[in-house]
C-alpha angles and dihedrals in degrees: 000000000000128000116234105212116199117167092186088082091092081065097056128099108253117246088237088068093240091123131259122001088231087058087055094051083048087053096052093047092054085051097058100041087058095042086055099040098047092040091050101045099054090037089059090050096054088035086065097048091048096048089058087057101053090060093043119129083220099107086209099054091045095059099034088061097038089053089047097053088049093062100041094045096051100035111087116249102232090051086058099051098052079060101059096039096036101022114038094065104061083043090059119082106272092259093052094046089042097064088036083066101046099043111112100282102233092054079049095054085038096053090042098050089042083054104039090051092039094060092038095050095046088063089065100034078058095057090043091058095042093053087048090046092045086045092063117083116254095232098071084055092054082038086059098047083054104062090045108267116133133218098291089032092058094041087049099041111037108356108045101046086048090053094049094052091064111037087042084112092051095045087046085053092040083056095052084051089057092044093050095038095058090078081075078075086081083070092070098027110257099140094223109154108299082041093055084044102061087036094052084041087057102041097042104037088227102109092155100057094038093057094041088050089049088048099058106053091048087052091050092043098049088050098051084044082058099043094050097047091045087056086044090058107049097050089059096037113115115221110251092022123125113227122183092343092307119104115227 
């Protein structure tokens, strides 16, 4: 059997009544761009944190973090985030799950995705900072201390902008995972992009053209997300460091 393509479905009025197909593909890809940005951002905060932690000389903070990003780097995500959507609830006080479960279900899928990614991410973004922390030599940190800085003023000021520096392709590459990981949000119903896709495959009768559809702006977004972290790095890259393994 031949297939019929017709790329005007996106123009079509979708048979739910919610307006054009093409809308609904705009909609999910609003919702995963949110879903990435707000997930990253404040990933990349406690993963820093966290990251700090990992190189303390505190012997409690180094092995609560470590044993954090253990769990959350060898536990699958979609398994997390059933616990948080299913789970977390019926953990919560009665008051607190009550009005968890009566919140507008979207905002729920969307906290708990938010959620689920933020706390998954910031496992890697962790190990990203430790390696760039490790990679600096000990003596600018006593050097530091010596001209008066404490423990967050040396990390601000000297520590932390070097380890950036060099672990700015592995975060890149840690961004695109949390792009592509928010289509695990269909699991739990939040119609982001892959979501809108297969809905707009089943409605229409068009798969082909609704995934390819879907394939291509996550294609175009993940490259101008390169291009701009690659400009990105070379504007803060420092000439004779090494950064991800490349000298600049």
């Amino acid at each position: 059997m031949n297939y019929s393509w017709d790329w005007s479905v996106f123009f079509k009025p979708a048979v739910t009544g919610e307006g054009l197909y093409g809308v609904l593909l705009f909609d999910g890809v609003l919702w995963t761009l949110s879903l990435s940005l707000l997930s990253w951002c404040l990933a990349l905060v406690l993963g820093t944190l966290t990251g700090i932690a990992r190189v303390s000389d505190n012997p409690l903070m180094r092995w609560s973090s470590a044993v954090y990003v253990h769990c959350f780097r060898n536990t699958p995500l979609l398994v997390q985030l059933f616990l948080w959507y299913f789970v977390l609830p019926e953990l919560l006080p009665v008051q607190w799950g009550d009005y968890i479960k009566q919140m507008n279900p979207t905002w729920n899928q969307f906290l708990s995705v938010v959620l689920c990614l933020t706390l998954y991410t910031t496992a890697g973004v962790a190990e990203q900072v430790r390696t760039g922390l490790e990679s600096i030599a000990g003596g600018q940190a006593n050097a530091a201390k010596a001209i008066g800085l404490g423990v967050w003023g040396t990390h601000r000021f000297v520590l932390l902008p070097q380890a950036f520096r060099i672990v700015l392709p592995s975060l890149t590459s840690d961004f695109m995972n949390v792009f592509k990981n928010s289509a695990a949000a269909l699991a739990i119903g939040l119609m982001e992009l892959t979501g809108q896709s297969r809905q707009i495959s089943e409605f229409s009768g068009h798969p082909f053209e609704s995934f390819i559809a879907a394939t291509l702006i996550y294609m175009t977004i993940t490259y101008l997300v390169v291009v701009f972290m690659r400009r990105l790095e070379h504007k803060m890259s420092v000439p004779g460091q090494m950064t991800a393994g490349v000298a600049h």
